[in-house]
N, C-alpha and C positions, 0 to 999 in steps of 0.2 A: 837496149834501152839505157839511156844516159842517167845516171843518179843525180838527183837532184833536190834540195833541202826542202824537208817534210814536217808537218810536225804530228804526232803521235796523238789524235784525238779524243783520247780514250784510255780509261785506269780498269785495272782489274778492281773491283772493289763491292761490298758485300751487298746481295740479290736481291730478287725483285720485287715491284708494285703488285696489286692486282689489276689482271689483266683488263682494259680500257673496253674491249669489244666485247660483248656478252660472257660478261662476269659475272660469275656465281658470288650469292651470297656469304660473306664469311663475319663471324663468331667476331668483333671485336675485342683488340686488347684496351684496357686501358692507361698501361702505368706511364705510356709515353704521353697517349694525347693528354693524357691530366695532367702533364706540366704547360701544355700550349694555356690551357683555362687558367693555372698559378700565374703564368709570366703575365697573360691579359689583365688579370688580376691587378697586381702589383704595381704594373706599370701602366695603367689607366689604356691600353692598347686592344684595338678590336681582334678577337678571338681568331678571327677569319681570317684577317687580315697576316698573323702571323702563320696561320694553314699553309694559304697559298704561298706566300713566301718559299715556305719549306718546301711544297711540293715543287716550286721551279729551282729551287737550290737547291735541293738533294734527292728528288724523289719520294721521301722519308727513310733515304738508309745509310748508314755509316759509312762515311768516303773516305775513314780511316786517314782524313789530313791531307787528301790529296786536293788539290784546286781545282774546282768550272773553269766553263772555257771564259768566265768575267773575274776569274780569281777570287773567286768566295770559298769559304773553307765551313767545315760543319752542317749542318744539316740547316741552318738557313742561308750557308754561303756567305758568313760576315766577310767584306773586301778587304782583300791588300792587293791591288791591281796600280796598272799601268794607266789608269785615269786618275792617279791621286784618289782611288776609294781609301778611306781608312776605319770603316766599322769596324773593323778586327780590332785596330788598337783601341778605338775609342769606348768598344764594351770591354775590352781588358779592364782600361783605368777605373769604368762606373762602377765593375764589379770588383777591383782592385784581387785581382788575376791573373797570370800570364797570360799574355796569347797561346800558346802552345796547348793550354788545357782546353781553352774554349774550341780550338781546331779538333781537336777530340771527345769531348764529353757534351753529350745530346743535352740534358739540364742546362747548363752552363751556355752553352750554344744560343739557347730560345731563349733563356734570359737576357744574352747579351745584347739580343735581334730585340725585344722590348724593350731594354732599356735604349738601344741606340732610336729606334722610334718614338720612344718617347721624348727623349733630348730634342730631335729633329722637328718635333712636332711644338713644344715646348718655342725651340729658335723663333720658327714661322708661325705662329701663334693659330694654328690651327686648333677651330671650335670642336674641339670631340665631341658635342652632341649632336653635332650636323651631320652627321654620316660618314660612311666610307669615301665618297665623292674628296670629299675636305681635305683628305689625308695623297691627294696626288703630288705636293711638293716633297714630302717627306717620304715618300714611294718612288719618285725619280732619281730623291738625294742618295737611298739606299742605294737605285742601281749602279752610282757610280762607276757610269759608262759616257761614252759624248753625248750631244744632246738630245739628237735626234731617237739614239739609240735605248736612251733613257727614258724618254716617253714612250717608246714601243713597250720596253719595260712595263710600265704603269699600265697598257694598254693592256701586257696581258695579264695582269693581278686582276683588271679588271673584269672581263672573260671569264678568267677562271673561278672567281666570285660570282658572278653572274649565270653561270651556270653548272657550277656545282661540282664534285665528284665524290667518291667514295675509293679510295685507295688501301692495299696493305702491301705493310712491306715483309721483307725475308723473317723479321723476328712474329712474324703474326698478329702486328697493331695494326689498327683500320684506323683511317683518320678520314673526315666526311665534312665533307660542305656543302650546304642543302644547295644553295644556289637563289636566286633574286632574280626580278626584273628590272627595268630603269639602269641597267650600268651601261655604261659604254663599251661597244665590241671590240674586240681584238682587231689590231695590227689596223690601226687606225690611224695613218702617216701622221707625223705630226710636221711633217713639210712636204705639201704638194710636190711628186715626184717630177713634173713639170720646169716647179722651181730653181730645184737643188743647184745647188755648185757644186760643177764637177772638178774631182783631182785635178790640176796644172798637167801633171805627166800624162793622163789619157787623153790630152790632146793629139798626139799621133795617128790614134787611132782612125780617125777619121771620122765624120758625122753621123754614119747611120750609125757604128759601135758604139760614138757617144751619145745619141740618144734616144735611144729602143733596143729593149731586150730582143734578143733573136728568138726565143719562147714567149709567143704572144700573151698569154696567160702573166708572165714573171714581172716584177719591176725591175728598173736597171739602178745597180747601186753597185760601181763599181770600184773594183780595190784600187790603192796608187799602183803607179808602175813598179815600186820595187819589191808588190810581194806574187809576182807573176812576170814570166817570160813570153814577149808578144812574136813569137814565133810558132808558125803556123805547123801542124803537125795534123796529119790520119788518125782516126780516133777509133781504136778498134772494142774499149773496156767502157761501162758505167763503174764506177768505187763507191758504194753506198757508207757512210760513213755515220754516225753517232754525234751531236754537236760536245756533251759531256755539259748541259747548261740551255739557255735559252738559244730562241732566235735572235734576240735583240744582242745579245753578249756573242755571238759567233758576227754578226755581222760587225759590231764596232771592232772585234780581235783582228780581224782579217783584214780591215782598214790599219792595225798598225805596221809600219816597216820595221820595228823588231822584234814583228810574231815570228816571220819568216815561212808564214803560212796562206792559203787561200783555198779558195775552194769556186767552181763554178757556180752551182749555185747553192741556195739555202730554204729550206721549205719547214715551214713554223707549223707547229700542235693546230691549229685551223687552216692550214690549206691554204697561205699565204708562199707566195715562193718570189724569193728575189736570184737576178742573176749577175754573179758581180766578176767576173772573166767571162771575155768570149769564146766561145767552144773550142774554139782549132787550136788557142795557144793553150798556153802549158801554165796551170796554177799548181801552184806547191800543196798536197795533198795526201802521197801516197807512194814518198820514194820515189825508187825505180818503175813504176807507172806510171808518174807524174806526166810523161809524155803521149802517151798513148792512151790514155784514159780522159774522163770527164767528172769530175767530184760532183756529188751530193749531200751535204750535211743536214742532217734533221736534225731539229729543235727534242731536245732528253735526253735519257741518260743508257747506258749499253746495259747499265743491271735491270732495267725494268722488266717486270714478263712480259710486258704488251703495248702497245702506243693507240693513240687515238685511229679512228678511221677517217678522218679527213685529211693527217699524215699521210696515210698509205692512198688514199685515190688518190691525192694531189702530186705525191713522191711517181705515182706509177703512170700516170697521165704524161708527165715529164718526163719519165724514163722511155715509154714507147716511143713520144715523140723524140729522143735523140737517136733510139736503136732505128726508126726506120728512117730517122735521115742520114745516122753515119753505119750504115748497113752492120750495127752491132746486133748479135745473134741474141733473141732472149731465154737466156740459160743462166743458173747459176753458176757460172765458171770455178770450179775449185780447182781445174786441175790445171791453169793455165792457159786455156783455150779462150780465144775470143766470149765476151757475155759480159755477165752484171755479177762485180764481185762485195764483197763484202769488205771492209777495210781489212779484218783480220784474215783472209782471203792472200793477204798482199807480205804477210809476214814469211813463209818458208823461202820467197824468191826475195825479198829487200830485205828481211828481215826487223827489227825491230820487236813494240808490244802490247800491237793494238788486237781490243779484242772486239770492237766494233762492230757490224750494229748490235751484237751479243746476243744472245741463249731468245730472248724475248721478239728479236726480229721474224715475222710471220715469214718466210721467203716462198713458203706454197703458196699464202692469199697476195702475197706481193706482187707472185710472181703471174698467177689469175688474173690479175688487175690489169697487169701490162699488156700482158696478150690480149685482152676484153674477149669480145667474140671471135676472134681470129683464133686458129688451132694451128699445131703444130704437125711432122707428116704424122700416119697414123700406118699402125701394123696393119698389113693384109693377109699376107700368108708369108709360112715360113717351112724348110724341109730340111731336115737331117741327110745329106746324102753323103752315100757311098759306092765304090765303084764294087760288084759283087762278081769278082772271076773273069770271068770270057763272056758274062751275059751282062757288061758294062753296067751305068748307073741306075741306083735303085733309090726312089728317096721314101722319108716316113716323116709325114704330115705332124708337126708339131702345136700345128694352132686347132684342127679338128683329128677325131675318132679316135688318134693315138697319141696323146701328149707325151711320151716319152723315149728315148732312146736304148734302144736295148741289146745291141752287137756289142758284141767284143769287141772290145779297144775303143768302145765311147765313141762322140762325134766327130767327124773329120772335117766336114764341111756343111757352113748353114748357109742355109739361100733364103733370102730373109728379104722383100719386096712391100715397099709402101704404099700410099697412095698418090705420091706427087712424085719428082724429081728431087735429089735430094746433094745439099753442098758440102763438099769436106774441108773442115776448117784445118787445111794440111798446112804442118810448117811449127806447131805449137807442139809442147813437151809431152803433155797431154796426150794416151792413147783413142786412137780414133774410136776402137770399140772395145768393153770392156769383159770378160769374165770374170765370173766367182771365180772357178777355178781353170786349173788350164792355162795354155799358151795363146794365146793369139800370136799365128806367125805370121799373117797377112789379112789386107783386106780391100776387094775390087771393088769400085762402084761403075754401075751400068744405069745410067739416070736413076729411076728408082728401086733398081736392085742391088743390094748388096752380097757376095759373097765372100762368106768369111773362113780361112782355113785354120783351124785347132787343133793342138794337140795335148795329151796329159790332161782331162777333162775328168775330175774323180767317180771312178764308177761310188754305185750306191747313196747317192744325195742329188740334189736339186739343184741345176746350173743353172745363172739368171745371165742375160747379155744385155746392155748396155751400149749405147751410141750417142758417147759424150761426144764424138767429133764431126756429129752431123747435124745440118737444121735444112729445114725446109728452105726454098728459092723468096718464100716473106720471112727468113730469119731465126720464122722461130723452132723452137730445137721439139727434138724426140723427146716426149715423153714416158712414151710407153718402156718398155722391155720387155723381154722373151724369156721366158722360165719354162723349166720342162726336165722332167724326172732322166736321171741316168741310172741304166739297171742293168747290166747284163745279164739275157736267161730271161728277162718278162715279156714274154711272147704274147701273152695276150694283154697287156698294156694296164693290169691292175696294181702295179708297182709292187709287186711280190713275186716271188720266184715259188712255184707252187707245182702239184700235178696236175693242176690245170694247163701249166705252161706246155705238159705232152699234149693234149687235148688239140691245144691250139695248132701245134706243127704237126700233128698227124691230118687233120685236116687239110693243108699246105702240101702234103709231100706229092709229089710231080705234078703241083699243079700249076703252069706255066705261064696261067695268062691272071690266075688271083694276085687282085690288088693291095693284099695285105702280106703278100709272100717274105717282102724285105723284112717284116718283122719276125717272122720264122726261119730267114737263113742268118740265125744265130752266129754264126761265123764266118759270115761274107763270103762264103765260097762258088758263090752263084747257084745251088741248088736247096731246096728243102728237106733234109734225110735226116740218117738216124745220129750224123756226126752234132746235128743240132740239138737230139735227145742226152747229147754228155753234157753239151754247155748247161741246159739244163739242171742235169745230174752233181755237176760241178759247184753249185750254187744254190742248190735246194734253200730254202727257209729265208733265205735273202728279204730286204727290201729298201723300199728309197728310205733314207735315216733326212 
């Protein structure tokens, strides 16, 4: 895979919201929100008004100076961006401060976000007693993004006004907006997508790329040509990425030629998804995956603990639809393997320091969603075998009556049988099948049988196997796994080595046609005797740890 210019979507930087989707009550702090109520105060600025701000500018949590993806700094994101925003400077001067403090210190931040709205407000001579509605010019001007982007903007202060939240972040404040009726919904074009003028350079493309998304669901908003390569490439990866900011500020960034970034597409906090490259070619995203993958940027931030649920259907509705059109396997790929990675997924092979979608990314209900009702293969049966002497092979049933392995020298070989036919995604760095402990030195597939040959499997603890390098013939991957006690000397299958364990193999001794024999020839020798009453003797008091 060819490297090519990325950009790093995502800051490590201090922890989460409360979590969006069935969130427990928590204990409000109040020493932060009581500066939101001082600055509304002071500066005649609706309370709410500077809430939401903050929550699409920081989350509510220290971003320690680092910048959105629209260039706002502080915890309401004051601009110094690549649109001529200049809130940063312009509450510097009101509050006669450097900028450098207000990029750090939360107080200083909110005030300067009131005072710059109040000036704004002040300019356009907007009525402050006519409501929230009043305040959309000085809501666009803050966004200081193009234009179109900046009314998205206001669209979602709107929204998020309108229906309210209750948030905490890592230091333990709750910050809450009941929410209203009468506001205007999210992500409300503020130019018919119909209309638009498209880039000059995505002329090439041809008419259907220029006007219809290939995900019927998406709008088409596409970047110029020079922050994407229109070369056509197999898509084997989803990159689920972080936007670090809005939707509205990810999509005007991606429009500039000296982000030197892109992304396929963009899916906003309500379930809005634009697509601004076409699948096949190669948007600037994620490095050395840049070619063989397909980006998705969501609308937040990597620190939260949790995102909305109209995020996650909408993101995973998307996603199924690219895996079963570009036969990408639905797994969370960490090890390499074809699937749906994670930005920060993408750091030990490109390297760089993203930590994307971060700690808060659901990737079990994500990964629920994508699959919807579809399953992935499912275990059937699985056997420990080994060959015992001159009276060839013996197996012991690990899914019924004996869950565990109990010969000498551990398992040799597992036979491990699904319910369907099953695909190996061979060729990838990634081991096909994994153990806790142990060798894996090989492994056969026979449509839906696997066997697999081990060695060095720790007696006395619990083996778990894994089959990151296989999915089902729809895609999608194993979930299950195989766990099962390793004991030498537990003949009767209680994961203890005891005098019960005689009990068991005196019952077994020359009996040639009992089905439970392999567990009493203790030492694979092909009979049941008294050489199995030392393995025993050997290991008395034992058990699985």
């Amino acid at each position: 895979m060819r490297v090519n210019r990325y950009i790093l979507l995502a800051v490590a930087f201090a922890g989460p919201s409360i979590p969006l989707r069935g969130a427990e009550s928590v204990e409000p702090s109040r020493e932060l929100a009581d500066r939101f109520e001082r600055a509304s105060i002071e500066y005649n600025v609706p309370r709410d008004l500077l809430l939401v701000l903050a929550r699409l500018g920081s989350g509510f949590e220290d971003r320690g100076g680092a910048p959105t993806i629209e260039g706002g700094y502080g915890l309401m994101a004051l601009r110094r961006n690549d649109w001529n925003g200049d809130s940063l400077l312009v509450a510097a001067r009101l509050l006669g401060v450097e900028p450098e403090r207000l990029m750090i210190e939360a107080d200083l931040n909110i005030r300067g976000a009131a005072a710059v709205l109040d000036a704004y407000a002040a300019e356009a001579g907007i009525d402050r007693g006519a409501g929230l509605e009043a305040w959309r010019p000085a809501i666009e001007r803050y966004a200081a993004l193009d234009a179109e982007c900046s009314a998205l903007f206001a669209d979602e202060v709107y929204m998020h006004r309108s229906v309210g939240f209750a948030i905490t972040n890592s230091k333990g404040e709750t910050f809450i907006v009941a929410g209203g009726a009468g506001l205007p919904p999210l992500d409300t074009p503020a130019v018919p997508a119909e209309s638009r003028t498209l880039p000059e350079p995505l002329a090439g493309l041809g008419a259907q790329a220029a006007k219809a998304p290939e995900y019927p669901p998406a709008t088409w908003d596409p970047v110029p040509a020079c922050n994407f390569e229109a070369i056509q490439n197999p898509k084997a990866f989803v990159v689920i990425h972080m936007a670090e900011g809005t939707a509205a500020g990810a999509r005007a960034k991606f429009k500039l030629c000296s982000s030197y970034a892109s992304v396929h597409y963009v899916v906003s906090e309500a379930g809005t998804v634009w697509q601004m490259v076409p699948e096949g070619q190669t948007s600037w995203h994620a490095g050395c995956y840049n070619e063989p993958s397909i980006g998705i940027v969501h609308e937040g931030f990597s620190a939260s603990a949790d995102h909305p649920e109209a995020l996650y259907q909408a993101s995973a509705a998307l996603c199924r639809y690219l895996c079963e059109k570009w036969s990408i396997p639905v797994r969370w790929s960490q090890d390499e393997g074809e699937g749906i990675l994670g930005h920060a997924d993408t750091v030990p092979v490109c390297g760089g320091q993203a930590v994307d979608p971060g700690v808060g990314w659901d990737w079990t209900h994500y990964l629920e969603l994508v699959r919807g009702s579809r399953r992935g293969p499912q275990l059937v049966s699985a056997v420990s075998r080994r060959t015992h002497g001159r009276n060839g092979v013996w197996d012991i049933d690990l899914k019924a009556g004996w869950p565990s392995e109990c010969r000498t020298g551990g398992p040799r070989q597992l036979i491990v049988t699904f319910d369907g036919p099953l695909v190996g995604l061979s060729g990838k760095k990634g081991s096909e099948v994994r153990a806790s402990s142990g060798v894996v030195q090989k492994v056969q597939v026979d449509g839906a049988t696997l066997a697999i040959d081990l060695t060095g499997a720790a007696d006395r603890g619990w083996l778990e196997v894994r089959f990151p390098g296989f999915v089902g013939t729809n895609g999608l991957s194993i979930d299950e796994s195989l766990s099962f006690g390793v004991l030498a000397g537990d003949a009767n299958g209680d994961n203890r080595v005891t005098a019960a364990d005689y009990v068991a193999i005196r019952a077994m001794i020359d009996c040639a046609s009992c089905p439970d024999r392999a567990r009493c020839d203790l030492n694979a020798d092909g009979a049941v005797n008294t050489s199995d009453y030392i393995v025993v003797r050997g290991r008395m008091g034992r058990s699985v740890q």
